[in-house]
C-alpha positions in Angstrom: -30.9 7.5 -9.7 -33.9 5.0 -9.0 -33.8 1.9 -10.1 -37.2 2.7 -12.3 -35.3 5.5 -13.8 -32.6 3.2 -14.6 -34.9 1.1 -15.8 -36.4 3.8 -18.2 -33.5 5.3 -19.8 -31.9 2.0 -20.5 -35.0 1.1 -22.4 -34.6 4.3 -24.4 -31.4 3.6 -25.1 -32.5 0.2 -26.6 -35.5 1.8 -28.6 -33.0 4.1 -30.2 -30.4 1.7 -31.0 -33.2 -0.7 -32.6 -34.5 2.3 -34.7 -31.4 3.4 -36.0 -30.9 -0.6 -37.1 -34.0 -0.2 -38.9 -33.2 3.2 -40.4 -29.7 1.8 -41.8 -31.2 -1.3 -43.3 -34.0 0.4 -45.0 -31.6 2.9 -46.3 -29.1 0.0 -47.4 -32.1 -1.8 -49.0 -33.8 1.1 -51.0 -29.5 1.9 -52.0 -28.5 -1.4 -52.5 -26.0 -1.8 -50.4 -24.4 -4.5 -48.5 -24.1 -4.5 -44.8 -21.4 -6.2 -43.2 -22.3 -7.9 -39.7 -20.7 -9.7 -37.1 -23.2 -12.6 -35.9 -22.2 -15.9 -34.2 -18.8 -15.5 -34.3 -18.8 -15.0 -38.4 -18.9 -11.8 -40.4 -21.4 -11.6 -43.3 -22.1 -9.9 -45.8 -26.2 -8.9 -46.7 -27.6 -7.0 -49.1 -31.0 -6.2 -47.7 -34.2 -6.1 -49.1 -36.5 -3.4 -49.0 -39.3 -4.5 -47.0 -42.5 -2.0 -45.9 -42.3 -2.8 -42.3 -39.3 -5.0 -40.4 -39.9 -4.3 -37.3 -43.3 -6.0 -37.0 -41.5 -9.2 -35.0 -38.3 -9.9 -33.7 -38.2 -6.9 -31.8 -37.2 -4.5 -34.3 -34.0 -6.1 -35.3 -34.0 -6.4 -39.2 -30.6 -8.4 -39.1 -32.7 -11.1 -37.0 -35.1 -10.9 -39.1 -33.1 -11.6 -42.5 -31.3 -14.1 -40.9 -34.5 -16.1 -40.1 -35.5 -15.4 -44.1 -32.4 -17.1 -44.8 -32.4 -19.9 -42.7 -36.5 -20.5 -43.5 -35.3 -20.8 -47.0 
C-alpha cells in the first residue's frame, strides 16, 4: 500500500469511529442514559444532553465537547 492510501483509510477509520461517538451520545441523550467514560485517568459517569448538532467543534467528539460544558460552568 502507498502511503496516501494509508493515509486515506486511516482517516476513514477515524470518521467512522467519531460518527458512531456521536450516534451513541445522541441516542443516550434522547434515552436518558448515562455513559460511562474513561478520560484522564478517571471514569465518569454523563448523562448527555440532547443537543441538535455536536459535532459542529471539537472535531466531532461529543465527550470533548461535554466535558468543555462542564468545565465552562
Amino acid at each position: 500500500m502507498k502511503e496516501n492510501e494509508i493515509l486515506e483509510m486511516q482517516r476513514l477509520i477515524d470518521e467512522g469511529v467519531r460518527l458512531a461517538q456521536v450516534r451513541l451520545w445522541q441516542r443516550a441523550g434522547v434515552e436518558h442514559q448515562p455513559l460511562v467514560v474513561y478520560r484522564g485517568g478517571k471514569i465518569l459517569e454523563m448523562v448527555p444532553e440532547v443537543e441538535d448538532d455536536v459535532t459542529d467543534c471539537y472535531n466531532g467528539d461529543p465527550l470533548a465537547h461535554r466535558k468543555a460544558i462542564v468545565q465552562g460552568s
